[in-house]
Each structure stands twice: as C-alpha cells, then as structure tokens.
VEXBA-670791 format. One record per residue (C-alpha): residue in one letter; x, y, z; chain. Coordinates in pm, whole numbers. Layout:
BEGIN
+-----+--------+--------+--------+-------+
! res !     px !     py !     pz ! chain !
+-----+--------+--------+--------+-------+
!   a !      X !      Y !      Z !     A !
...
+-----+--------+--------+--------+-------+
END
This chain:
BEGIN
+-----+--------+--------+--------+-------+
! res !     px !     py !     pz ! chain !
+-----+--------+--------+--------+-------+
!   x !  28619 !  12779 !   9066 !     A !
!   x !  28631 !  13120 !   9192 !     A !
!   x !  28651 !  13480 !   9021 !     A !
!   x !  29007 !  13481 !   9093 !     A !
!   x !  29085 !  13232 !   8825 !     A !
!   x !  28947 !  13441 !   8567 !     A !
!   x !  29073 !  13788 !   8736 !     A !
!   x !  29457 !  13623 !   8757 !     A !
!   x !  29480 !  13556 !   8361 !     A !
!   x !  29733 !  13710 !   8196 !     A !
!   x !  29604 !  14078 !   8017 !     A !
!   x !  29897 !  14145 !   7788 !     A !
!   x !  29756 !  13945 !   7486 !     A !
!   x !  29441 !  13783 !   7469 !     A !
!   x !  29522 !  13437 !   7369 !     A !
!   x !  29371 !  13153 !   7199 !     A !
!   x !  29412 !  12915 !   7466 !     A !
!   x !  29096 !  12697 !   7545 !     A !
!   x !  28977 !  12774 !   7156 !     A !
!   x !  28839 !  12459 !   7025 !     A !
!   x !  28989 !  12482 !   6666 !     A !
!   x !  28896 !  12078 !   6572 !     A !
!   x !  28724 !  12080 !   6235 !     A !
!   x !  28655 !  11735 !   6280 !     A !
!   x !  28480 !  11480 !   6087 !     A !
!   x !  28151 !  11597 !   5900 !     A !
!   x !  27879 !  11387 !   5919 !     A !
!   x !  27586 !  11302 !   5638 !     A !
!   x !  27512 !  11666 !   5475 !     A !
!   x !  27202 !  11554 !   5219 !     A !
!   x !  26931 !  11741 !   5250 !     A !
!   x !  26612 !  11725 !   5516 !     A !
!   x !  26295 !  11864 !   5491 !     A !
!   x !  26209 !  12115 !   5729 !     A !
!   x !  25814 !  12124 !   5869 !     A !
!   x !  25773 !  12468 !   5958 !     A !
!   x !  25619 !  12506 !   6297 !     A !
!   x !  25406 !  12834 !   6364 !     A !
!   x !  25531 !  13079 !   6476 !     A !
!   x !  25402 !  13355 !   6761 !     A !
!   x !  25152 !  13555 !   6612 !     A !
!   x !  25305 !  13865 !   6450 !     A !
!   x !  25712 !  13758 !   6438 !     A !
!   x !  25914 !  13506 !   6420 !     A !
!   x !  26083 !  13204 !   6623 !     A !
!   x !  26433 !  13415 !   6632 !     A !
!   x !  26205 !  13676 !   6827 !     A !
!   x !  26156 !  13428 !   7089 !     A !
!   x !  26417 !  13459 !   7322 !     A !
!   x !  26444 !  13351 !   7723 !     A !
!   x !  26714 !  13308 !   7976 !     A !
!   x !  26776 !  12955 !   8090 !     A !
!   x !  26799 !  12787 !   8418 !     A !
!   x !  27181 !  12692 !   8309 !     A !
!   x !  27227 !  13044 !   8262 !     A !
!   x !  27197 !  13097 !   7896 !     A !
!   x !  26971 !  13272 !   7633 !     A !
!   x !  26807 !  13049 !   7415 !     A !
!   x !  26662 !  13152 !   7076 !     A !
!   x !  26376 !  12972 !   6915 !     A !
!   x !  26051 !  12720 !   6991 !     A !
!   x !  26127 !  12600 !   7354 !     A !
!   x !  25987 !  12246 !   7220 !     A !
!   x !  26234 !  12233 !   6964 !     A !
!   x !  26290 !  11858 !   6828 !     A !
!   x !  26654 !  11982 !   6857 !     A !
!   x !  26797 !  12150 !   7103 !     A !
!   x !  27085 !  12281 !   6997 !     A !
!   x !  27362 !  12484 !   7302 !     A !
!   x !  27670 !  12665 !   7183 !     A !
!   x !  27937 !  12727 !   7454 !     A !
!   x !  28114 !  13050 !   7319 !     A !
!   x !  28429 !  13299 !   7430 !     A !
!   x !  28355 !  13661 !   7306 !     A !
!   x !  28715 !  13659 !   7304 !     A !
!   x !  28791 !  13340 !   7105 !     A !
!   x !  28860 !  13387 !   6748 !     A !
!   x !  28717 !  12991 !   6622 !     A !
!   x !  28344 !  13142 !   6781 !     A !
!   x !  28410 !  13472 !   6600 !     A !
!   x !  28459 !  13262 !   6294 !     A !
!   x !  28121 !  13060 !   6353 !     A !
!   x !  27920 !  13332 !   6427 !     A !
!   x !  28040 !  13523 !   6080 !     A !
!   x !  27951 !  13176 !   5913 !     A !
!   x !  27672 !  13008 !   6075 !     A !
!   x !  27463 !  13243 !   6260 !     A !
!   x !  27250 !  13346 !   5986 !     A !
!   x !  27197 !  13017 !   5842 !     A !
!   x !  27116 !  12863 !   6175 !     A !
!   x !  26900 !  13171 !   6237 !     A !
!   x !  26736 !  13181 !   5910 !     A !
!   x !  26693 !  12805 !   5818 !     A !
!   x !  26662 !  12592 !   6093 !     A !
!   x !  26566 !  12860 !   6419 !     A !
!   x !  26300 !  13014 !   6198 !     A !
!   x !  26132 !  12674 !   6149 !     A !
!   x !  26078 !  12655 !   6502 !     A !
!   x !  26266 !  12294 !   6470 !     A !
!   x !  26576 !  12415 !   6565 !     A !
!   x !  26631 !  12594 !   6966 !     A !
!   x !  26972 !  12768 !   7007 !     A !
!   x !  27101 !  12845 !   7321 !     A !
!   x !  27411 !  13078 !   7401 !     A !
!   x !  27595 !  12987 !   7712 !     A !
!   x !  27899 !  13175 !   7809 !     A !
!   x !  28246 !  13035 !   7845 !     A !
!   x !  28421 !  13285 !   7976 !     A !
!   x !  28834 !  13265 !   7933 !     A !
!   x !  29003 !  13615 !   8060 !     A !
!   x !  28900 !  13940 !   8206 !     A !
!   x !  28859 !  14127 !   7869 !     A !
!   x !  28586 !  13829 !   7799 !     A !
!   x !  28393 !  13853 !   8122 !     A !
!   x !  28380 !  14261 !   8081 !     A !
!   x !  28249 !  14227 !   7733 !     A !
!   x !  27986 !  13892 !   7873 !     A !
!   x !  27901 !  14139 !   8156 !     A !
!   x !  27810 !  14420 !   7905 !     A !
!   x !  27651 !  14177 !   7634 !     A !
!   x !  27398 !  13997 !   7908 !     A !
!   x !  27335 !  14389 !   8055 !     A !
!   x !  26992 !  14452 !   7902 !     A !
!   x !  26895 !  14124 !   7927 !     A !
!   x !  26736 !  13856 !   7671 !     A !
!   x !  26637 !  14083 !   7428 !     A !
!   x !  26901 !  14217 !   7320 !     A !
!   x !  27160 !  13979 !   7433 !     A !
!   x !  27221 !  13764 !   7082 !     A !
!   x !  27261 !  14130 !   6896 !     A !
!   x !  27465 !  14255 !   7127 !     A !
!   x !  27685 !  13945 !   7165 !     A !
!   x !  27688 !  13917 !   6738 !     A !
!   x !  27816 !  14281 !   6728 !     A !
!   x !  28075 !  14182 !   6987 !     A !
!   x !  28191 !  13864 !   6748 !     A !
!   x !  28145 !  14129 !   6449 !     A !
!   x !  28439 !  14400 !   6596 !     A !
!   x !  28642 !  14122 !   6782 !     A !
!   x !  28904 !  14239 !   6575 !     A !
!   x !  28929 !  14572 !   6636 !     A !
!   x !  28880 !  14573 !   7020 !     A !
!   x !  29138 !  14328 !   7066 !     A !
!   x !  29379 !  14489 !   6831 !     A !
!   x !  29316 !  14764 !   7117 !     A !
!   x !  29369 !  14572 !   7385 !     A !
!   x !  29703 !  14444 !   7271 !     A !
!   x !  29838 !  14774 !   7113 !     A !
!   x !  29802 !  14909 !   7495 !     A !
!   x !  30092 !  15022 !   7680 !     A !
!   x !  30230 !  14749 !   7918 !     A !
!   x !  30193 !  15030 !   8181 !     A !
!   x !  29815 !  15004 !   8150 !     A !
!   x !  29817 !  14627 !   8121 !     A !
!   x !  29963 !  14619 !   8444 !     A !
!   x !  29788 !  14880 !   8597 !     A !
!   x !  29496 !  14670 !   8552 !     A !
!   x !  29633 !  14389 !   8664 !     A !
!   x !  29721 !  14506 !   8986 !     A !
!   x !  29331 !  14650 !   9067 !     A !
!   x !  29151 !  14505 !   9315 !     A !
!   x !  28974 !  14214 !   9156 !     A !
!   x !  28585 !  14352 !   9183 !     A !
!   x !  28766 !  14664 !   8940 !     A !
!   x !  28877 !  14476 !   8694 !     A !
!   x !  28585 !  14410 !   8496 !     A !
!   x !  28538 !  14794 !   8499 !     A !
!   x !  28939 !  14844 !   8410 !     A !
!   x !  28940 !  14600 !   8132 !     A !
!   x !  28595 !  14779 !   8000 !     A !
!   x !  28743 !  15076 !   7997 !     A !
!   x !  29091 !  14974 !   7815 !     A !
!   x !  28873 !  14822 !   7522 !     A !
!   x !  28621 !  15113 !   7469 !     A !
!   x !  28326 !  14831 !   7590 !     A !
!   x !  28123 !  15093 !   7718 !     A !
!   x !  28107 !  15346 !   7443 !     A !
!   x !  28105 !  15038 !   7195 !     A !
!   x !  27769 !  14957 !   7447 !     A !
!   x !  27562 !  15267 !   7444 !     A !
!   x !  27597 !  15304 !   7079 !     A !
!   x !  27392 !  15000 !   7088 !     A !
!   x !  27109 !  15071 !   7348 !     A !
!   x !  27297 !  15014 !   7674 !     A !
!   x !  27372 !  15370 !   7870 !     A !
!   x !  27712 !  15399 !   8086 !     A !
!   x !  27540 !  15397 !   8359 !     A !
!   x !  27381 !  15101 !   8318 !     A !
!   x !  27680 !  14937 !   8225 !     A !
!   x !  27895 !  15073 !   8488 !     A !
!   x !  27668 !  14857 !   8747 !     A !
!   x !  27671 !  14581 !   8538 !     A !
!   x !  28058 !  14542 !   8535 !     A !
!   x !  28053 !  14558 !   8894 !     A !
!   x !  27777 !  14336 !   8962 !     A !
!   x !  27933 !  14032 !   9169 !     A !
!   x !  27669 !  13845 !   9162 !     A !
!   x !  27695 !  13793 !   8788 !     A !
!   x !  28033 !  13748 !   8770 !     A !
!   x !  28007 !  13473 !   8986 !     A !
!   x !  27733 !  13291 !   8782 !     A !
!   x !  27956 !  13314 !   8497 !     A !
!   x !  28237 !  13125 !   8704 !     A !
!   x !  27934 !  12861 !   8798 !     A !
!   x !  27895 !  12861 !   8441 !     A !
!   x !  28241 !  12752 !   8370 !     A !
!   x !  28236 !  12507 !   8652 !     A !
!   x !  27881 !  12349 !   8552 !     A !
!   x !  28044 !  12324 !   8196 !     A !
!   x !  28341 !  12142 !   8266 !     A !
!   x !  28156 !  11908 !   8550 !     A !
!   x !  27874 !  11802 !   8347 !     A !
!   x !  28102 !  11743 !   7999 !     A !
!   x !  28435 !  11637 !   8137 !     A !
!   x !  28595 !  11636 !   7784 !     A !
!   x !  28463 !  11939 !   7748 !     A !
!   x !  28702 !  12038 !   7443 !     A !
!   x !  28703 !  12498 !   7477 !     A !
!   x !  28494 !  12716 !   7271 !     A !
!   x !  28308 !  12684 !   7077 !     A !
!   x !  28205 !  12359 !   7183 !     A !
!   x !  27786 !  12244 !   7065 !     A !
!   x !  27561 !  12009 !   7261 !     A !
!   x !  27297 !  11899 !   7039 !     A !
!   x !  26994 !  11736 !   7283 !     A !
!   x !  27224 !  11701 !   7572 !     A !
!   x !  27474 !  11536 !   7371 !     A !
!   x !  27853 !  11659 !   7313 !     A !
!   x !  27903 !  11672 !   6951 !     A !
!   x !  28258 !  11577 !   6969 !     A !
!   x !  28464 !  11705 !   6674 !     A !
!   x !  28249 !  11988 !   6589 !     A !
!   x !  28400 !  12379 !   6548 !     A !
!   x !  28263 !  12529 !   6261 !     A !
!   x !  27907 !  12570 !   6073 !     A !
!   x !  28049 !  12334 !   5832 !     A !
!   x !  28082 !  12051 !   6077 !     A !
!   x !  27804 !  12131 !   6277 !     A !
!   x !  27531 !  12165 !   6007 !     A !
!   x !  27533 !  11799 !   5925 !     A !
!   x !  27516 !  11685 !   6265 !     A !
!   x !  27172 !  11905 !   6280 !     A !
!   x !  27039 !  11773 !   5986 !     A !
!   x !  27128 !  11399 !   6132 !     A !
!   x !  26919 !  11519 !   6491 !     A !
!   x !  26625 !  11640 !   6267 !     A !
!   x !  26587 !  11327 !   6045 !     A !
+-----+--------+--------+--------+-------+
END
C-alpha cells in the first residue's frame, strides 16, 4: 500500500470503519496462578520497554511465556474502550509478572490517526505507551474537534499536498499542544509529522498486518504467541484467552 491510501480518506468525520467491535465468545475465565518472574533491578517489567523488528513497542520480559500483540487505531473508539478497561489490569497483573509481553503495533486508519501515531512514537519507546494511553484517554475530545471543524478547513486539508497533511491534520486537532504538555516540544514534533520515512513504515505496518493475518478482522485485533485470537475485542474476552496461554 502506499501513503496515498491513508492521505485520500475521507476527513469530515472520523469513522468507525475497520473497528473490530466482535465481543465474541469468552473462553475458560477460572483463575491461574501467576509465578512472578524478577524483575530488573530497581523497577518493574512495565519499565521495560523496546521497539520491535515488526515495528512495535513491546512492554514487559522479552521471554514472556506469552506474548501477547495488540493491533490498535488511536482513532478507533472499540481500542479506546480496551485501553480504559484493560490496560491497567494487563499492566498490573499479568505484565508485572514478567509472564505476560505486550506489544503495541499501530493500525493506522485515516490521516487524523497517523498525525496522532506520528506524535505518540515521537520520543520514542519510553514514552510511547503513556503517550499513546493519554491519546485513548482524550479521544473524545479531539475528535469532537475534529468533527465540529468547519467543512472549509476539512477541505482545505484535504486538498494539501500529501507530505502536509500529517502536519494539517495535527494542527486541526490541537496534537501538538496536546504533545508538549506531555514532554514532546513543537519542534520536535513538527519534524516528526513530516518525517516520510515513518509514515511509510506505518503503511508497511498495515500491509505486513493484513499479509501475514489475512482475516485480519480491524482494531483492535490481539495475537497471542503468533496466533489470531479470533473473536476477541474487549478485556473481557481477551483475559480468558491469556489465562488459557499461561496454564
């Protein structure tokens, strides 16, 4: 695919399109014991976070007996959803016991999603699962922004040259102010929206996503050790299916 596809989508609402709202079926929820695996001297497995070669951030022991992947849309209001629900619980239960690895790998679905992916993977791992959270945390109020824009704006942006519309669509939802409140200057942002190089391992991303799981289902969709756990959209679904990996 090529950063077109994403740079063509439509700007005057963003959409729920490609959201994977399946609850499905939960699997066996009794409980498992959890052997706690030391942590790095001085903090904690949740500390512990690397980019991966697929182009992810992964949280946690990197020989995890389960390796868990989320694809998620900072956009898409099902990941919002999981994130408010299951994050801390993931974090705080299974992460922390260094059983559990999670890795973040963006899906990215319009131009308002790759500005705010751009700005969230800006400073790197560190502070990339933070920054992403506090993304999922004001979804609602940056895309109540977006869509209470003029339509003259809208298509203002839509007619920029492609390599300015991560900038454009930054700009329209207050990304970068939102940003530097949270440790990530303007300026650095400003070269990180018009970095083409990462915009165009973010359309791999997509590619490599849909290639390797051709029923891949939209986001958020979970790989748990390199399988697709089919049916799976919320922490209520996928918490089960953990405890089933870790038995």
């Amino acid at each position: 695919m090529k950063p077109s596809y994403f740079l063509a989508c439509a700007l005057a609402v963003v959409a729920v399109t490609g959201c994977n709202s399946k609850e499905g079926d939960a699997a066996t929820n009794t409980p498992v014991k959890l052997e706690q695996v030391a942590p790095p001297k001085g903090g904690d497995w949740t500390q512990v976070v690397n980019p991966t070669p697929a182009g992810g951030f992964v949280m946690g022991n990197p020989n995890a007996k389960v390796k868990l992947v989320e694809f998620g849309s900072l956009t898409c209001p099902h990941c919002r959803e999981f994130d408010e629900a299951g994050a801390e619980p993931l974090m705080n239960t299974y992460v922390k016991s260094g059983q559990v690895s999670w890795e973040f790998r963006n899906y990215v679905r319009d131009p308002f999603d790759l500005a705010a992916t751009l700005v969230a993977r800006c400073n790197g791992a560190a502070s990339f699962f933070p920054l992403t959270r506090a993304f999922f945390e004001a979804q609602p109020t940056w895309v109540g922004k977006i869509q209470a824009a003029p339509a003259d704006q809208l298509e203002q942006l839509q007619n920029l040259p492609s390599q300015q519309i991560p900038a454009g669509a930054a700009r329209l939802a207050g990304f970068q102010e939102f940003a530097a409140m949270r440790g990530v200057p303007a300026a650095k942002s400003a070269q990180c929206l018009s970095d083409q190089a990462a915009i165009d391992r973010l359309v791999q991303m997509n590619s490599d996503a849909t290639t390797q799981y051709p029923n891949f289902p939209g986001t958020p969709t979970f790989i748990i050790n390199g399988e697709l756990a089919e049916r799976t959209a919320n922490w209520e679904t996928l918490e089960p299916k953990l405890k089933d990996a870790l038995r």
